[in-house]
N, C-alpha and C positions, 0 to 999 in steps of 0.2 A: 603459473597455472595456465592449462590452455580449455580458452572460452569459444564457444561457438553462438554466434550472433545470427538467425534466420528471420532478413527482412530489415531492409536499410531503411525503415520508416523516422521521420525526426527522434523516436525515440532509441531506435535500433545505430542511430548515426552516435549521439548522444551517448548511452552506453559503451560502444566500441570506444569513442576516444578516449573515457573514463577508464575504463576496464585498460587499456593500452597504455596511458602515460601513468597507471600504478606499476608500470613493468610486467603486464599479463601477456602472454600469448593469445589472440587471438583471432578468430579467421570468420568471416562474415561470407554470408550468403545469399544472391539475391538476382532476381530472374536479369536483372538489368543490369547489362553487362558496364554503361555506364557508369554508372551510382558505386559498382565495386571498385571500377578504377581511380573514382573521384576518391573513395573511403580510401584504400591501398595509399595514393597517392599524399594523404593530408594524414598518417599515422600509422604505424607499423604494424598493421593488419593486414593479414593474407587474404585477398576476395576471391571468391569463388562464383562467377557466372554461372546460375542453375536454378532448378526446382529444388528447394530442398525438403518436398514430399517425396521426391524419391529415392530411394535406399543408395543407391552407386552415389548420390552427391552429398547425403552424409557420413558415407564412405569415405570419401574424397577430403570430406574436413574434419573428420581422425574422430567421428564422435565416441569411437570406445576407448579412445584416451580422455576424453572432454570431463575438466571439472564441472560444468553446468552448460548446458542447450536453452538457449531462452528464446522465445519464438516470438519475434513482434511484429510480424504483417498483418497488414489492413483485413485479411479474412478471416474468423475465425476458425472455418471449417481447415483452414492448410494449415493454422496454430496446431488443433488439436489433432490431424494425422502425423505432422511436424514431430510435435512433442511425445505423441504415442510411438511413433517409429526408433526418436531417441533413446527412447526409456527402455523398450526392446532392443537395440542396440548396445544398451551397456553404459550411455551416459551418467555418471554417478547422480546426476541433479538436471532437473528440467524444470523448465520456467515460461508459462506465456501470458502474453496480453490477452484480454478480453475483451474485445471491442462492443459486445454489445452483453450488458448482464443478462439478458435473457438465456445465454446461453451459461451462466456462471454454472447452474447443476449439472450439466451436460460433462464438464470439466472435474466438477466434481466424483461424479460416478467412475470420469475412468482414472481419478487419482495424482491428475495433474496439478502442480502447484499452482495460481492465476494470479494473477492480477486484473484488475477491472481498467478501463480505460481511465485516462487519466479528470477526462473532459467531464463523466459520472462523478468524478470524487471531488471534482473543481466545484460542479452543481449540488453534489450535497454541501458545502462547505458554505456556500450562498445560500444555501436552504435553513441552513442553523445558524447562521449569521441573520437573516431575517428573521425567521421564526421564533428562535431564543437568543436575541440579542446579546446574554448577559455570558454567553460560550463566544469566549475569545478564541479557544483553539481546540482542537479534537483528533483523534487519531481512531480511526475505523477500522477493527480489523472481524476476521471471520467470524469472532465467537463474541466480540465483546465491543463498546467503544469508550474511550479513555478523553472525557471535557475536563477544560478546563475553564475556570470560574474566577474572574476578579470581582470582590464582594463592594457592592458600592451603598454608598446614604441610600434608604428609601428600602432596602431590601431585606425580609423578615427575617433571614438568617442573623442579622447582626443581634450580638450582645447575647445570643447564645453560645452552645458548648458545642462541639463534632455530635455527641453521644446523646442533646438533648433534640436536635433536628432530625435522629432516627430515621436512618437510611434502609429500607426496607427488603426480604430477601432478595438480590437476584443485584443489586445495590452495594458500594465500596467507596466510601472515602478515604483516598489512600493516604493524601497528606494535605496540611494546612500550613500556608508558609506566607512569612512575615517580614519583609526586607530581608529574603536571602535567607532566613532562616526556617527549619522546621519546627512546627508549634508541636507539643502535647494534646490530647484530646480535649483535658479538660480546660483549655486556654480557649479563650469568648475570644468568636469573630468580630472583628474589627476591619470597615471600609480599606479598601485599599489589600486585605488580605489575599490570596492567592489559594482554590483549594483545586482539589485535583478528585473527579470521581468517577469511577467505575461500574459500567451499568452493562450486564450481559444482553444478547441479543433479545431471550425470552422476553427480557422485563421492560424491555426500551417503552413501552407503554406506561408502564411506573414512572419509570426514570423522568420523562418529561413531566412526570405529574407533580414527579417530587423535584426538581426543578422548578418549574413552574409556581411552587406555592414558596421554594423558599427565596430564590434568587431573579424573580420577575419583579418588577417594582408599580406600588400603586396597587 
């Protein structure tokens, strides 16, 4: 499959080698004629010295063949003409970084895939690591985020059922798991259990409430 990488940023370096030693085609773009030779040089990726805001240098790296265009420079604004250009061009998939959420709607209105920077999801991950201590791990995404919860002594959840802690609309516990296994609903939590819940963006106000009252301790 041939990938087109715009913006040797650590993340754009990173992707290419990945994308490359899975046996991908792919061709990197990046105003610094450098940084293409050093990439070319360390993995079998074709670089391209250029803008790749302008149309001849996505030309240049085949993007109406391109399985996916993924735009990682440090600007947003050459991400989003970057990725608009691809997308008009024929790229079957386009992908960029977002370097500052502020602009995440901006992205959204003209239909681009995004990702948020990485350094925003490091700092939310510290935020609910402080804040709800009792979320060992989470996954964020556009519509919804997905915690996960080891239930420890001291926490009201215990010696109850999934169905009597009543997860409220907009709320999903998807599974409760027990050495490896997956419990029944109507099987009483027990320290050391493992649950896994589902709270949409709407409710994330609920969510921490209903957190909060079953899995905060004290």
């Amino acid at each position: 499959m041939h990938f087109i990488i715009a913006g040797l940023s650590n993340i754009g370096k990173n992707l290419t080698e990945l994308l490359s030693k899975e046996g991908n085609e792919v061709t990197v773009i990046d105003l610094n004629e450098g940084k293409c030779a050093e990439m070319t040089a360390s993995s079998d990726a074709m670089g391209i010295p250029g803008d790749a805001t302008q149309r001849s240098v996505l030309q240049e790296a085949g993007v109406r063949s391109a399985k996916a265009l993924v735009a990682v420079t440090g600007d947003d604004s050459d991400n989003l003409m970057i990725s608009m250009l691809a997308k008009e061009m024929g790229a079957e998939k386009v992908i960029s970084l977002v370097n500052d959420a502020v602009h995440v709607e901006t992205f959204k209105q003209a239909g681009i895939g995004f990702h948020v920077k990485p350094d925003a999801v490091v700092a939310k991950h510290i935020s609910r690591m402080v804040s709800q201590p009792y979320v060992k791990d989470f996954l964020s995404f556009e519509r919804a985020e997905i915690f996960e919860i080891e239930c420890e002594e001291g926490m009201k959840c215990l010696g109850k059922k999934i169905s009597e802690i009543g997860a409220a609309n907009g709320m999903k516990i998807l599974v409760l798991e027990r050495e490896g296994k997956y419990l029944y609903e109507d099987a009483m939590i027990e320290p050391k259990d493992w649950l896994t819940l589902l709270v949409d963006r709407e409710s994330t106000k609920k969510g921490v409430e209903f957190m909060n009252k079953w899995f905060a301790k004290g």
